[in-house]
C-alpha positions as CSV (number, residue, x, y, z in Angstrom):
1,X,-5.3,-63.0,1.9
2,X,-8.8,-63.2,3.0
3,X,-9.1,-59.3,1.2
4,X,-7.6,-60.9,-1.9
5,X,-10.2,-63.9,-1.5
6,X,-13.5,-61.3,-1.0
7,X,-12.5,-60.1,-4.4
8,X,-11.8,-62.9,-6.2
9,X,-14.5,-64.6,-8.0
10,X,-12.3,-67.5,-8.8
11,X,-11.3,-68.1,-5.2
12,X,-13.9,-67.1,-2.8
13,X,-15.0,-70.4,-2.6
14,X,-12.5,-71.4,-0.4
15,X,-12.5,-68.1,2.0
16,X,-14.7,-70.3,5.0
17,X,-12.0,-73.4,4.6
18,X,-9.1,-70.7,5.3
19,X,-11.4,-69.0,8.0
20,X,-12.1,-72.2,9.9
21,X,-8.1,-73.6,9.4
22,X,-6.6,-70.2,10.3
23,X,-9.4,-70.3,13.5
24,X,-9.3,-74.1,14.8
25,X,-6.2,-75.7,14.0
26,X,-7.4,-78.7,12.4
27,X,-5.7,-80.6,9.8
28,X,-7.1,-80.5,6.2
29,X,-7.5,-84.3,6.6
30,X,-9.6,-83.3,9.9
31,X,-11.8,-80.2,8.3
32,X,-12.9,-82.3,5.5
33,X,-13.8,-85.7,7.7
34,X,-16.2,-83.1,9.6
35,X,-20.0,-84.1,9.3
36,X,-23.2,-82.4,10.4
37,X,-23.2,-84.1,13.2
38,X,-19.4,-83.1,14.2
39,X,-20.0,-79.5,14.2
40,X,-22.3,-78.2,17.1
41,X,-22.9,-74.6,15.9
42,X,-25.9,-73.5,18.7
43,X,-22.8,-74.1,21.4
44,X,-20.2,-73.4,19.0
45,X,-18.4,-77.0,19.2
46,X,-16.6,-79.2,16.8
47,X,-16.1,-82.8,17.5
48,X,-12.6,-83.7,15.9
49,X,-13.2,-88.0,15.3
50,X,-12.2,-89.2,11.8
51,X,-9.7,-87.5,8.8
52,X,-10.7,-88.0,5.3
53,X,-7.7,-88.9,2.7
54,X,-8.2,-89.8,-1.2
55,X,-5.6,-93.0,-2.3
56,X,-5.4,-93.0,-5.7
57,X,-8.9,-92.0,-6.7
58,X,-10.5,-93.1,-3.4
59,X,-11.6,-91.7,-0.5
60,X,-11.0,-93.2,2.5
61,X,-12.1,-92.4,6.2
62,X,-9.2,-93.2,8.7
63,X,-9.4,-92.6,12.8
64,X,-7.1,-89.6,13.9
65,X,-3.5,-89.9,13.6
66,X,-3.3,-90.5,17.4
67,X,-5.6,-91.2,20.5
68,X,-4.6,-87.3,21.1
69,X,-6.3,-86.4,17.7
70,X,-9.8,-87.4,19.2
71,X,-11.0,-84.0,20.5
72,X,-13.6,-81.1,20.8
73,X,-12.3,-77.8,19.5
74,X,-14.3,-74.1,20.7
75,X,-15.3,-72.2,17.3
76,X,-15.1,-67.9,17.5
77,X,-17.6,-65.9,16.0
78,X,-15.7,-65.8,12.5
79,X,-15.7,-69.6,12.6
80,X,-19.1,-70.5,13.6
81,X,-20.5,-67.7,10.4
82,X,-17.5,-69.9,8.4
83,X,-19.8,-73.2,8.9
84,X,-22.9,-72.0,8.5
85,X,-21.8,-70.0,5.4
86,X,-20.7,-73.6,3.8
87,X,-23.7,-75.6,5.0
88,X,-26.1,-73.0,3.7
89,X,-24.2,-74.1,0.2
90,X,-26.2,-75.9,-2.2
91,X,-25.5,-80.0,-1.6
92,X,-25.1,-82.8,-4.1
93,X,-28.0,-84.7,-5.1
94,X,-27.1,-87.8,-3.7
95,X,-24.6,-88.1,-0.8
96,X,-21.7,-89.4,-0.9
97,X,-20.9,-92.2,1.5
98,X,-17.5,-92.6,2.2
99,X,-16.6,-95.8,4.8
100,X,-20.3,-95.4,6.0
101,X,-20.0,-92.2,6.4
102,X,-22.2,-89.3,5.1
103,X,-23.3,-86.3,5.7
104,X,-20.0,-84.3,4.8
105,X,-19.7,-80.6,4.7
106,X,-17.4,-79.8,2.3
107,X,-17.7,-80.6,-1.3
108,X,-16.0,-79.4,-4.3
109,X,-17.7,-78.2,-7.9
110,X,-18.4,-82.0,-9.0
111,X,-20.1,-83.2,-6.1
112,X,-17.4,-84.9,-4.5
113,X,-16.4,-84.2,-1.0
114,X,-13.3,-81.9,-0.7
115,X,-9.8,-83.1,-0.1
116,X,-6.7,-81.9,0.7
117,X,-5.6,-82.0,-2.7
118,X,-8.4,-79.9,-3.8
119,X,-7.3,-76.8,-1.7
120,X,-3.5,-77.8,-2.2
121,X,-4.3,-77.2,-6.3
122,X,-6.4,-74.3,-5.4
123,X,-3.7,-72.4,-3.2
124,X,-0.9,-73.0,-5.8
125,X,-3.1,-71.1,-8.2
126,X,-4.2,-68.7,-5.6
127,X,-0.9,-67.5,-4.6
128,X,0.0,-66.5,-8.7
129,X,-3.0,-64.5,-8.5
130,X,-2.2,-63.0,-5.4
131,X,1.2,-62.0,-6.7
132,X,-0.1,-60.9,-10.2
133,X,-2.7,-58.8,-8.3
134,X,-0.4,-56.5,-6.9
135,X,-0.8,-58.2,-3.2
136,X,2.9,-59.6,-2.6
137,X,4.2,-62.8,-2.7
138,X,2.7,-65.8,-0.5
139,X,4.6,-68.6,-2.2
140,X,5.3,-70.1,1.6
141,X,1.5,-70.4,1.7
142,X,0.3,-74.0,1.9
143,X,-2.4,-75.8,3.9
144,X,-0.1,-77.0,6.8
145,X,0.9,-73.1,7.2
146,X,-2.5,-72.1,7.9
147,X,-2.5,-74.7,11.2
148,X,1.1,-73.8,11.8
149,X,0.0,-69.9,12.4
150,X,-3.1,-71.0,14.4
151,X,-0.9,-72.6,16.7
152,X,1.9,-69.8,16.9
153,X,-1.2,-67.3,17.3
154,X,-2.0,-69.1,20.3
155,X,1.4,-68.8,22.2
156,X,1.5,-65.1,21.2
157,X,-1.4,-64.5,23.4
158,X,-0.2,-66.8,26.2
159,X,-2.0,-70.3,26.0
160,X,-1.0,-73.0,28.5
161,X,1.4,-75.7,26.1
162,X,-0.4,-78.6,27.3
163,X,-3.8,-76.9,26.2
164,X,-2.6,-75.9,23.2
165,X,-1.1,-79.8,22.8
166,X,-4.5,-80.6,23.4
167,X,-6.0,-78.6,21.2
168,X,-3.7,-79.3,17.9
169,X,-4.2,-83.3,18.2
170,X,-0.3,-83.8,19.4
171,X,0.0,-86.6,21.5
172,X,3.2,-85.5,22.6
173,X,3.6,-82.0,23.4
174,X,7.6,-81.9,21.8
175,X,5.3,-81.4,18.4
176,X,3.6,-79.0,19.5
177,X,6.8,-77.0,21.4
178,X,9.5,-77.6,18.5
179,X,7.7,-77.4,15.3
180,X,4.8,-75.0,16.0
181,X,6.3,-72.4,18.0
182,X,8.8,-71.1,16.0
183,X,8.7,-66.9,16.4
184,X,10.1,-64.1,15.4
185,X,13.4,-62.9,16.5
186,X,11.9,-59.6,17.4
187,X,9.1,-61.0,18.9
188,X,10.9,-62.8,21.7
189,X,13.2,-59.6,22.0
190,X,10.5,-57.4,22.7
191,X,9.0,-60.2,25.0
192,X,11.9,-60.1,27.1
193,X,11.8,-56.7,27.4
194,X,8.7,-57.1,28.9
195,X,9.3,-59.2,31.6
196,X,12.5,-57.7,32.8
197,X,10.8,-54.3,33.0
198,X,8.1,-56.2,35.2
């Protein structure tokens, strides 16, 4: 995908959004509520505190969907040149305030800030040109999916459930157990081979 996005004129605008969703977890919501001052890039920080929805043809700033949604994510190497590749963008003219709030990151090719819908649209159209180029077919692709392999990456390499709880937002940690940690089959076979050859 992110080979298909280097290429593509049309799409490479949203190549640091996937980066930073594929590397961090957040929710769409959460990635475009981030402002400058939510994203620490010196220590490599982001400060997870508010979601941004459009209703109707609003924009609205809500607090997280739980107490567990307040929280401070660590950024990789990939994610931290993500951010700085998006704030060296050129900005609107005037700022958009949205609930008091300004100083957004993300905006899309009017001005406004960026919403889930915008990438929604944009990966509907970016999975018939990924088929139509010769790539395969990602029709399962969606925004949710990109935080759904986050959080399976992170049990494949071992992380504690109640950290990764902790890091997804879930303020239980069933959420984060039954719905995100869905694997392969032949993963978990070759798992158990593992530790019974230990």
């Amino acid at each position: 995908l992110l080979e298909f996005l280097d290429t593509s004129g049309q799409y490479k605008n949203y190549r640091d959004d996937i980066i930073i969703l594929l590397g961090t977890g957040l929710r769409v919501s959460e990635l475009y509520g981030l402002t400058y001052q939510d994203v620490d890039i010196a220590n490599k920080r982001i400060y997870v505190n508010k979601q941004l929805h459009k209703i109707d043809t609003r924009l609205y700033v809500f607090s997280p969907k739980s107490k567990a949604g307040t929280r401070t994510l660590a950024m990789t190497d990939d994610v931290k040149q993500a951010f700085i590749s998006v704030m060296q963008k050129k900005r609107p003219a005037v700022e958009p305030i949205v609930d008091g709030y300004t100083g957004f990151i993300f905006f899309n090719q009017t001005g406004s800030v960026r919403t889930r819908k915008n990438l929604m649209t944009s990966m509907i159209n970016m999975r018939k040109s990924f088929k139509s180029a010769g790539y395969g077919d990602i029709d399962f692709l969606t925004p949710h999916v990109l935080r759904h392999t986050f959080c399976s990456r992170m049990v494949e390499k071992g992380m504690n459930p109640k950290d990764l709880q902790i890091i997804m937002g879930h303020s239980e940690i069933s959420t984060t157990m039954d719905v995100y940690t869905h694997k392969e089959p032949e993963k978990v076979a070759k798992e158990m081979e593992r530790l019974i050859s230990c």
